[in-house]
C-alpha positions in Angstrom: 2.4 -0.2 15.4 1.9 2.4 12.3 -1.9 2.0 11.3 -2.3 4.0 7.9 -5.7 4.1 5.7 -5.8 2.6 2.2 -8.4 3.5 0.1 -9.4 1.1 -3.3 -9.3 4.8 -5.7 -10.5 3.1 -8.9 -14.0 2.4 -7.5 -15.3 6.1 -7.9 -13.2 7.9 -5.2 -13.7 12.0 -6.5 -11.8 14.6 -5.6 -14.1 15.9 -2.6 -13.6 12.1 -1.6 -9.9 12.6 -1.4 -10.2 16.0 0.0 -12.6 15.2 3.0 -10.9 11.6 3.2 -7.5 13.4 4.0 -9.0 15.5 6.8 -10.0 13.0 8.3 -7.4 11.3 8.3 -5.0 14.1 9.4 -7.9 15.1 12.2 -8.1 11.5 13.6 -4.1 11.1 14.0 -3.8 8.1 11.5 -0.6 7.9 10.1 -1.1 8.1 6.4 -3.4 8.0 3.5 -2.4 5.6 0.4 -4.1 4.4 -2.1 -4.2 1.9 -5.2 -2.9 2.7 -8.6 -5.7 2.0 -11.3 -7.6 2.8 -14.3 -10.3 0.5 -14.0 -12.8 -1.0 -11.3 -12.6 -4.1 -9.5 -15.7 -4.2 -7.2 -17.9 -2.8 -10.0 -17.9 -3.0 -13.7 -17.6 1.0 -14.3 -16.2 3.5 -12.1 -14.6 6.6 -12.2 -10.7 6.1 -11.3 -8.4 9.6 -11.1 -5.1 9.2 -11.7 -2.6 8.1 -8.5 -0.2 9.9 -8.6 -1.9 13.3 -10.2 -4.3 12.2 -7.1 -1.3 12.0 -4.3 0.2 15.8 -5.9 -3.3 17.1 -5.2 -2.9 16.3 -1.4 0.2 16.7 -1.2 -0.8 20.3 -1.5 -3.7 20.3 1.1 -2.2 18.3 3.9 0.8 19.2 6.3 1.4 15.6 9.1 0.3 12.6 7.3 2.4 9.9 4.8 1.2 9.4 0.9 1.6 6.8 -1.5 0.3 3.9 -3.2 0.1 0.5 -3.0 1.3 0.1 -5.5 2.3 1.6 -8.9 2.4 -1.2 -11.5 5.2 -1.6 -13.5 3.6 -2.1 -16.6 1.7 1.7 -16.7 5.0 4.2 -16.6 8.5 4.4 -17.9 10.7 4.5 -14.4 12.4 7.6 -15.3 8.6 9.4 -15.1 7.3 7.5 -12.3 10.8 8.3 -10.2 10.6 12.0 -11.6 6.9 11.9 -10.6 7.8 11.0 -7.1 10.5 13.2 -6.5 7.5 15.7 -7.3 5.1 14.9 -4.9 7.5 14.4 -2.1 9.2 18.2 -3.2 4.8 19.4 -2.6 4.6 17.2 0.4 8.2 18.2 1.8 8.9 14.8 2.8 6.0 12.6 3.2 5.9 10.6 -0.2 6.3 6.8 0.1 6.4 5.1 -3.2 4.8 1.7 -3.4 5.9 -0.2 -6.3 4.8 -3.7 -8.0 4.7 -6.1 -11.3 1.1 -5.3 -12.0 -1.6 -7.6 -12.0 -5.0 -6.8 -13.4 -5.2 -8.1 -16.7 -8.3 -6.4 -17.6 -7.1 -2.9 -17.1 -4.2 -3.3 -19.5 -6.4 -5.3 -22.0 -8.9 -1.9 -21.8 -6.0 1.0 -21.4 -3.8 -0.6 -23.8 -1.2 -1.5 -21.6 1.1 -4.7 -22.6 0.0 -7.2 -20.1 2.9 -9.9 -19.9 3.4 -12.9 -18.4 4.5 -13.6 -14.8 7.8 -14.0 -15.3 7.9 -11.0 -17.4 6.3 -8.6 -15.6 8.3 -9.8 -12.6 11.4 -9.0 -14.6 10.4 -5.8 -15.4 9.3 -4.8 -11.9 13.2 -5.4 -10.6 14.1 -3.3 -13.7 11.8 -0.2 -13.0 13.0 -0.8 -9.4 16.8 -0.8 -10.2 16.4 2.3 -12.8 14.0 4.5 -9.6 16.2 4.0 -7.3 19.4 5.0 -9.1 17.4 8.0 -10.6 16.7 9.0 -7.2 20.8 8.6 -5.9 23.1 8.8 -8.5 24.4 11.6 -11.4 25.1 10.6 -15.1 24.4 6.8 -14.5 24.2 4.4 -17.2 21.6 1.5 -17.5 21.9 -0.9 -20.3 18.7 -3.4 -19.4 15.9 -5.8 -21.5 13.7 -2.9 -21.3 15.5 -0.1 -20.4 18.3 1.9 -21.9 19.7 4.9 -20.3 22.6 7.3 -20.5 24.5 9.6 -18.3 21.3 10.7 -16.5 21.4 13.3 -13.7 17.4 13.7 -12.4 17.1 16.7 -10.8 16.0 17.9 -8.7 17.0 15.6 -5.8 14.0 14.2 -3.4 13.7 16.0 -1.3 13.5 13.1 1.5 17.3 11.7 1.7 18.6 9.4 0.4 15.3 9.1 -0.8 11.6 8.4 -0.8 10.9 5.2 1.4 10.1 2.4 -1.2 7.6 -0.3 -0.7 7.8 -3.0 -2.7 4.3 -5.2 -2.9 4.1 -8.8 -3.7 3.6 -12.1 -2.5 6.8 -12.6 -1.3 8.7 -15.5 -3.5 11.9 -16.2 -3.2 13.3 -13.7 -6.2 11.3 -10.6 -4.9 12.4 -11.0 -1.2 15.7 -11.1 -2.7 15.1 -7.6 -5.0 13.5 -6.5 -1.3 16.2 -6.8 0.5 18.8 -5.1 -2.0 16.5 -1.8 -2.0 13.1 -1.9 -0.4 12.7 -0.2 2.9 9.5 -1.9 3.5 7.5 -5.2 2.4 4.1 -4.9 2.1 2.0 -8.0 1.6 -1.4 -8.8 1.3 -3.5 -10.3 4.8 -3.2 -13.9 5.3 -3.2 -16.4 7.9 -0.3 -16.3 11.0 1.3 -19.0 9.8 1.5 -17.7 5.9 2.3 -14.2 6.9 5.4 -15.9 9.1 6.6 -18.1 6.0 6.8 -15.0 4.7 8.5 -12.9 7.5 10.8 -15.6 7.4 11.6 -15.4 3.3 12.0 -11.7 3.3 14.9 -12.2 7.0 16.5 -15.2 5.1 16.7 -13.0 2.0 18.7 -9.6 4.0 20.9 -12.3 5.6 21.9 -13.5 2.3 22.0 -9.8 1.4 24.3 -9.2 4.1 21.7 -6.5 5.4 20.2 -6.6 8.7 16.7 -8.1 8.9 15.5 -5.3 11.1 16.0 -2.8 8.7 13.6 -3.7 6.5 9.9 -3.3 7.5 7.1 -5.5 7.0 3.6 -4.5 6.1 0.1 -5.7 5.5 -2.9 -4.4 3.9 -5.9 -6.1 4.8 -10.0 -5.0 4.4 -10.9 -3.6 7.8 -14.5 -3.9 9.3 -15.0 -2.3 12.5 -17.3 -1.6 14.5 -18.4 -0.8 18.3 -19.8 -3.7 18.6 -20.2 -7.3 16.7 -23.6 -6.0 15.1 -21.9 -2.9 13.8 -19.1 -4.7 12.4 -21.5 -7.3 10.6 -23.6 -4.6 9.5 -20.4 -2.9 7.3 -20.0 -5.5 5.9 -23.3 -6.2 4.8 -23.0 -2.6 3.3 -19.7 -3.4 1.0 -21.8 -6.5 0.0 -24.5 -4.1 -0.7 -22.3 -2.0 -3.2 -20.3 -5.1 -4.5 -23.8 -6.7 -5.3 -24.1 -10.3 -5.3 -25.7 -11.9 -1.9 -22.9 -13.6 0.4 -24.1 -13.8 3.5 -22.2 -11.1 5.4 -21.3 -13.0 9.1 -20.7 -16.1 6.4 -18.4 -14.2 5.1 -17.0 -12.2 8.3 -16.0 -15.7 9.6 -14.8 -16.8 6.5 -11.8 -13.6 5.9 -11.4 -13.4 9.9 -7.9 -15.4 9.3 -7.1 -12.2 6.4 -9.2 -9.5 7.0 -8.9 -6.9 10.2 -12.8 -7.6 11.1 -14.6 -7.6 14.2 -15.0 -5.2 17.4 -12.5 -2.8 18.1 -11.3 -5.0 21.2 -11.0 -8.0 18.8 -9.3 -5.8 15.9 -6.9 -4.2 18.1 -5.7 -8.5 19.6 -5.4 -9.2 15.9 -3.2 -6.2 15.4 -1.1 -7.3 18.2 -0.8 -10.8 17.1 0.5 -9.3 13.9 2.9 -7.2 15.2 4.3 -10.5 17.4 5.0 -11.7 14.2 7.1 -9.0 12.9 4.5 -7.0 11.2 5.4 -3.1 11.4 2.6 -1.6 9.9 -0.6 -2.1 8.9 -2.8 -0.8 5.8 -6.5 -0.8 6.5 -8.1 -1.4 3.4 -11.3 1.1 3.9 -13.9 -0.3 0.9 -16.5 1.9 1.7 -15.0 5.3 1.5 -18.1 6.9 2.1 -18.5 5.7 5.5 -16.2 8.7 7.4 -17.7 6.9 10.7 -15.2 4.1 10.8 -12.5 6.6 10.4 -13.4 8.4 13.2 -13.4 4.9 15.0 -9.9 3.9 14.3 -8.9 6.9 15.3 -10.1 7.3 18.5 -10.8 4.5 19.7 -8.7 1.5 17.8 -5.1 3.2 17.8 -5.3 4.3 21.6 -6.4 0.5 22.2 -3.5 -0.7 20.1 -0.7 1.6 21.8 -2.0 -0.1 25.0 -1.8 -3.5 24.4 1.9 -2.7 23.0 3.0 -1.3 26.1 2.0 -4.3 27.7 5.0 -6.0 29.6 
């Protein structure tokens, strides 16, 4: 299983965060380092938020094994010729090891306060598969012509190539309906979806394999991701008491085991013993990687914990006859 560190970068993330978050990363053998794409917070009212994918050129710079990326770029903040043309940057800096996560956007009050047009569903579902259509051809083809609702483009050549061939890997992010499973299987190379129960997140496997069948493409080749909040700890206390920390920051006062037993079904919480079963039960399912969703990005400890002692556990149990 691919384990890979997401960090929420709208919630006042700076760029010693990134730095020191990116060592630790690369010194604890994770596999990657992705983060969201925002300009405003969620957990707090007012926070600072650098820019994604100025953010991901930055490391690119500083770091030689891991993965980058977000998850994901909304449709509605860039033109796709500048987000593919941005992407072909960072993976030219990072030789390689760009992944480019792409949605419909969701978070009304960002557009409402950035002035970006915040559509309907529909809409912004329909321009997601355009932006998706227009990145991917950038990337792949010379003097192509587009001719869409919002998009209009002619005999364009982007060069240079990415540097990864064909192309970046492209992770499309959604809840999995039946119109983007189908947009998923004609170019994604990975589904990534938010944590949910075993029997949602296998509705969904499902959707996404009957999807590449009708595609004509072979289930397998498409991977399947979650992102979930991860609490670890040693032990139960520890785990209990991270959370109680988020809930700290987030203010408010849940109750934090109320709320650990609550998300267990979603969220990868608990011991590293109980994480590590969880992880294994989601990879029964089809599950390829998994994104934990660090919310307290001060708290370098639980890196170091996934690293050294979560991953060895879960390469164990997967070697399991």
């Amino acid at each position: 299983m691919r384990v890979c560190l997401m960090i929420e970068g709208q919630e006042g993330v700076t760029w010693d965060d990134w730095m020191r978050l990116a060592r630790l990363v690369e010194h604890h053998g994770l596999e990657g380092l992705f983060r969201s794409d925002h300009y405003s917070a969620i957990v707090g009212q007012h926070a600072d938020a650098l820019d994604a994918w100025a953010t991901l050129a930055g490391l690119a710079a500083i770091t030689k094994r891991i993965r980058l990326g977000t998850l994901v770029s909304p449709a509605t903040f860039r033109h796709p010729s500048v987000l593919a043309r941005m992407a072909a940057t960072v993976d030219h800096i990072s030789a390689g090891r760009v992944e480019v996560g792409m949605g419909s956007g969701w978070y009304e009050r960002e557009h409402v306060e950035n002035g970006f047009p915040f559509l309907d569903a529909k809409a912004r579902f329909d321009l997601f598969a355009e932006q998706v259509e227009v990145v991917v051809r950038s990337w792949t083809e010379e003097g192509f012509e587009h001719e869409g609702a919002a998009y209009r483009l002619q005999g364009q050549t982007a060069l240079p190539r990415p540097f990864e061939q064909p192309h970046p890997p492209l992770v499309l992010g959604g809840t999995v309906k039946s119109r983007f499973a189908a947009l998923a299987a004609r170019y994604a190379t990975e589904v990534n979806t938010l944590g949910a129960s075993n029997d949602e997140l296998r509705e969904r496997k499902e959707r996404i394999d009957r999807a590449c069948e009708e595609a004509g493409r072979d289930p397998d080749t498409l991977g399947f991701s979650v992102m979930t909040s991860c609490f670890l700890g040693a032990d139960g206390d520890e785990a209990v008491e991270r959370v109680r920390r988020f809930l700290h920051v987030r203010g408010g006062d849940d109750d934090a085991e109320a709320l650990l037993a609550e998300r267990r079904e979603r969220w990868l919480a608990g011991t590293v013993e109980e994480v590590a079963e969880r992880i294994e039960e989601l990879r029964a399912l089809g599950v390829t990687r998994v994104f934990l969703q660090h919310l307290n990005h001060a708290d370098d400890e639980m890196v170091a914990l996934i690293g050294n002692r979560l991953m060895p556990l879960v390469a164990s149990l997967q070697s399991r006859p």
